[in-house]
Residue frames as qw, qx, qy, qz and C-alpha x, y, z in Angstrom:
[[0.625, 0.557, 0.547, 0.013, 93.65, 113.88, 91.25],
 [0.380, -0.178, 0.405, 0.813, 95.39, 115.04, 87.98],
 [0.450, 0.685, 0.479, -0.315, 93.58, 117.29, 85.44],
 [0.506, 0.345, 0.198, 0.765, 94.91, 119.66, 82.43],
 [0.035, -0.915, -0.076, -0.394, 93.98, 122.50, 84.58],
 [0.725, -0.573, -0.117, 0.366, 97.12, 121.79, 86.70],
 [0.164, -0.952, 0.236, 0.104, 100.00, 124.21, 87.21],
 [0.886, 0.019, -0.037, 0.462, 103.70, 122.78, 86.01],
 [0.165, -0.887, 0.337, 0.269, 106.70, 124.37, 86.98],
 [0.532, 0.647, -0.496, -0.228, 109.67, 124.05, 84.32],
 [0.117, -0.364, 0.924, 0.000, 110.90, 120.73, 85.77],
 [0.486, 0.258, 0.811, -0.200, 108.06, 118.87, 85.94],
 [0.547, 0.692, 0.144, -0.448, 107.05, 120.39, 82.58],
 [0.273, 0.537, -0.782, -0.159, 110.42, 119.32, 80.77],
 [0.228, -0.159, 0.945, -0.171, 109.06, 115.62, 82.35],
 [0.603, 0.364, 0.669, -0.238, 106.32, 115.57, 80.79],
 [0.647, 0.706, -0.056, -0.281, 107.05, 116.43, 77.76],
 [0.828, -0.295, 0.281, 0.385, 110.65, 114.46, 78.61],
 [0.539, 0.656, -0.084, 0.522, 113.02, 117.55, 77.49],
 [0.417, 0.179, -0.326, 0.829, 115.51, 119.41, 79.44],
 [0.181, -0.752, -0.574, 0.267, 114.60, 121.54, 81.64],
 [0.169, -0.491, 0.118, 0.846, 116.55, 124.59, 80.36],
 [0.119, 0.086, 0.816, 0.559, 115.09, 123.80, 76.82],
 [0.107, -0.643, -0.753, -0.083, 111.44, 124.09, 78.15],
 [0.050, -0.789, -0.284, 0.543, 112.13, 127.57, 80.04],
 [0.180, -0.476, 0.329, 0.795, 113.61, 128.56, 76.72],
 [0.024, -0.520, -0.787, -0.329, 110.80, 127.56, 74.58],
 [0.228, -0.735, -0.582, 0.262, 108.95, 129.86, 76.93],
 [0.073, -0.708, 0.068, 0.699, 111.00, 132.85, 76.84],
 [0.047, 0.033, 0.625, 0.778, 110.80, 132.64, 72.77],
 [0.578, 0.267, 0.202, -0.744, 106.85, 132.30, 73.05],
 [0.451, 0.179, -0.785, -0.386, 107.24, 128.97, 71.01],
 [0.449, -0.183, -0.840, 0.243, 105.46, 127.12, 73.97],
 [0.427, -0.721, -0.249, -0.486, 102.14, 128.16, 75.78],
 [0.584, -0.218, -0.378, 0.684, 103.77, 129.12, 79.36],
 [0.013, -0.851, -0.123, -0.510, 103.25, 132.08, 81.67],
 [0.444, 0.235, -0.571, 0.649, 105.39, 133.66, 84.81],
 [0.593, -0.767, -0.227, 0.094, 104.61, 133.98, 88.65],
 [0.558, -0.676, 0.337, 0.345, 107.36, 136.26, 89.68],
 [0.120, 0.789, -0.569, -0.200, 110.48, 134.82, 87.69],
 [0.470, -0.139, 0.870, -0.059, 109.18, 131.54, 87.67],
 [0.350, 0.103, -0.640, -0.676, 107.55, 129.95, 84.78],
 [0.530, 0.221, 0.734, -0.362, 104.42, 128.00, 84.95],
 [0.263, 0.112, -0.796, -0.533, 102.56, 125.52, 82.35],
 [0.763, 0.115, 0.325, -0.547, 99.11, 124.44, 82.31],
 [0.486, -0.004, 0.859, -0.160, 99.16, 120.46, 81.70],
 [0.489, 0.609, 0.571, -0.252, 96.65, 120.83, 79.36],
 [0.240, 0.865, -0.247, -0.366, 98.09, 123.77, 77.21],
 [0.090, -0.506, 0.815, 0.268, 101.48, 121.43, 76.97],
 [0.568, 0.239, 0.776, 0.132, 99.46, 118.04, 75.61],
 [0.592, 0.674, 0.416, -0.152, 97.54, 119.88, 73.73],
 [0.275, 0.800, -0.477, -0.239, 100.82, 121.79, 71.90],
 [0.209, -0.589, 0.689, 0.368, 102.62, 119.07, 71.80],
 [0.690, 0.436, 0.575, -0.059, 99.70, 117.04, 70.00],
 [0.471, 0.836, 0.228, -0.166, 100.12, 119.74, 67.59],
 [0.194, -0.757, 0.567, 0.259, 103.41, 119.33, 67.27],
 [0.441, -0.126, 0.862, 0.215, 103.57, 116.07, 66.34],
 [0.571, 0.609, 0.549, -0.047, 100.52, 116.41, 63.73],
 [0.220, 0.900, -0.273, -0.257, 102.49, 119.10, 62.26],
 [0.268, -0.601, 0.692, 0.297, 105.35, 117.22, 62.17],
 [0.541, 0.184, 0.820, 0.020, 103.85, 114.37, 60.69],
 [0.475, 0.660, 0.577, 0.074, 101.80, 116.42, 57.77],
 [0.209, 0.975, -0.059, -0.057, 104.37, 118.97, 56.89],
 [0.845, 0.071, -0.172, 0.502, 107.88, 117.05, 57.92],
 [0.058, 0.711, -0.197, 0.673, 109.15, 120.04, 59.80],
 [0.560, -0.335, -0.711, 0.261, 110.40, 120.08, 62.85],
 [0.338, -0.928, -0.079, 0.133, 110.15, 122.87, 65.97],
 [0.410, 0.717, -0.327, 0.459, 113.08, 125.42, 66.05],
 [0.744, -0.595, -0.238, 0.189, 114.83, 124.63, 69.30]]
């Protein structure tokens, strides 16, 4: 059963948000993207990522701006 308290590691987190995966750990290491580390490993609550990237797009949409990648 899926929730938005699951756990993504940076592949499966670049799939759901369908970007790169090198893109997503580098989002992370800027702090532009909610993301914390186990070790040397990144992890992504499910939840955190919809809910940023909602806010991405509403941003985008009501300011025309896009994200610094």
């Amino acid at each position: 059963m899926e929730n938005d308290h699951d756990v993504l590691n940076a592949k499966e987190a670049a799939a759901l948000l369908r970007a790169h995966v090198e893109t997503i750990r580098r989002l992370a290491r800027q702090g532009k993207i909610p993301a914390f580390k186990i070790g040397k490993d990144w992890r992504f609550y499910k939840g955190a990522l919809r809910h940023w990237s909602e806010e991405q797009a509403r941003d985008r949409r009501g300011a025309r701006h896009e994200i610094e990648f």
